[in-house]
Structures are given as structure tokens and as C-alpha cells.
BADREN-653966 format. One record per residue (C-alpha): residue number from 1; z, x, y. Coordinates in Angstrom, 1 decimal. Example, Ala and Ser with C-alpha at 12.3 -4.5 7.8 and 13.67 -1.06 7.14 Angstrom:
2
resi|up|east|north
1|7.8|12.3|-4.5
2|7.1|13.7|-1.1
END
This chain:
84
resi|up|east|north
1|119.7|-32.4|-11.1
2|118.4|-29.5|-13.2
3|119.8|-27.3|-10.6
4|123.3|-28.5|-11.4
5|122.8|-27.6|-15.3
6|121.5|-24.1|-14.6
7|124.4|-23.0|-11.9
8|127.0|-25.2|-14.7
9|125.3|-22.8|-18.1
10|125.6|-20.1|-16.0
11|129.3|-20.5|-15.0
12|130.3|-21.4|-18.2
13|129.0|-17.7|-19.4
14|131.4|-16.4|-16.6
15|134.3|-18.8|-18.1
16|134.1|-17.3|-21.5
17|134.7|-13.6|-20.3
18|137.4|-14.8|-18.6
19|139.3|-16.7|-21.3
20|139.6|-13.9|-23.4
21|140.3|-11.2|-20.0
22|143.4|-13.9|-19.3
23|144.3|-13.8|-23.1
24|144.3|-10.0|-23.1
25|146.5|-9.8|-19.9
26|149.3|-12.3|-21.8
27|149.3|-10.8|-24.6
28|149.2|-7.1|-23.4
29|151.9|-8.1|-20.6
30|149.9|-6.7|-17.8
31|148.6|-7.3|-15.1
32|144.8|-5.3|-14.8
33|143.5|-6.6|-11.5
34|143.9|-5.6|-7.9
35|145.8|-8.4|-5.6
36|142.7|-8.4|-3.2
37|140.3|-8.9|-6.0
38|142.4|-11.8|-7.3
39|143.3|-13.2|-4.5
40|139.4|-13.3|-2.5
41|137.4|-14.4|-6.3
42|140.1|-17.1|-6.8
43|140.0|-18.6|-3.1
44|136.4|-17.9|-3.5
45|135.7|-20.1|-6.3
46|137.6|-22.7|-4.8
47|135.1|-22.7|-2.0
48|132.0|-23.2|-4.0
49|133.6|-25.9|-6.2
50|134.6|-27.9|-3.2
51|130.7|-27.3|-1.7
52|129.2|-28.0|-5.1
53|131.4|-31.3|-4.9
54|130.0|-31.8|-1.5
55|126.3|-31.7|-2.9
56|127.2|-34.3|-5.8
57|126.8|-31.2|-8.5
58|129.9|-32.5|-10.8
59|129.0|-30.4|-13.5
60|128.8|-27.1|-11.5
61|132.3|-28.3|-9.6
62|134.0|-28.6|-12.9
63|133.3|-25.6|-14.5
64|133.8|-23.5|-10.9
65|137.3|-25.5|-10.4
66|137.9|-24.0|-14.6
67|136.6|-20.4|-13.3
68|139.1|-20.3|-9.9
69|142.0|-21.4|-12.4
70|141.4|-18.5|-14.7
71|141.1|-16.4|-11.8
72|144.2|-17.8|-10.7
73|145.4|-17.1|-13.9
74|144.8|-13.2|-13.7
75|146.1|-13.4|-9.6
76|149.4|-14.5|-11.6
77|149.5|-12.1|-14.1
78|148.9|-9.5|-11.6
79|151.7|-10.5|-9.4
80|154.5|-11.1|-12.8
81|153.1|-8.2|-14.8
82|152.5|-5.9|-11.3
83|150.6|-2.8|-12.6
84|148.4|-2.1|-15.6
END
């Protein structure tokens, strides 16, 4: 489905801002997002990759599944490092 290559490209230009924001936070030991923000984007993601699953978009699950980890990833940072 060409639809599932568009919303995968797409999410994969959202993935690469957020490697390097996750890289940042570890190596700058803190922690720059707010709990809600974390907390709602990363449960978020989680949502569309299971729908995306649902609608046999593998690609698009994939790479949503990699952009709630990262947002996980900054939920965690946020919680160990508290605030900025």
C-alpha cells in the first residue's frame, strides 16, 4: 500500500529528531520534557502503531512502535533526570 510508505517516510523524519533529542538528554543528564507531554505522545504512539497493525500497515507499525520507544525514552529521562 502506498499509503503505508508515505505515513512509514514520514515517521521515520519524526524518528530522526528524536534520536538525537534522546542522545542530548543522556548526555546532558536531563530531563527537558513535561511528564504530561511524555506520558500522553508515548501512550499515544502506542495507539496508532497497534491501529496501523490492525490495518496490515507493518511498515508504519514498525517505525510508530520505534517513535513511542524514543518517547519512552525521554518519559524516562524525565522521571531519572526530573527537571531541565
Amino acid at each position: 500500500m502506498w499509503q503505508d510508505v508515505v505515513i512509514a517516510i514520514v515517521n521515520v523524519l519524526f524518528a530522526y529528531s528524536l534520536v538525537y533529542q534522546v542522545y542530548v538528554g543522556f548526555r546532558d543528564k536531563k530531563g527537558f520534557l513535561s511528564l504530561q507531554t511524555s506520558i500522553l505522545t508515548t501512550i499515544g504512539l502506542y495507539a496508532v502503531a497497534f491501529v496501523y497493525f490492525s490495518l496490515n500497515l507493518y511498515l508504519s507499525t514498525i517505525i510508530s512502535f520505534f517513535n513511542g520507544g524514543m518517547w519512552f525514552l525521554l518519559l524516562f529521562q524525565r522521571l531519572v533526570y526530573k527537571k531541565a
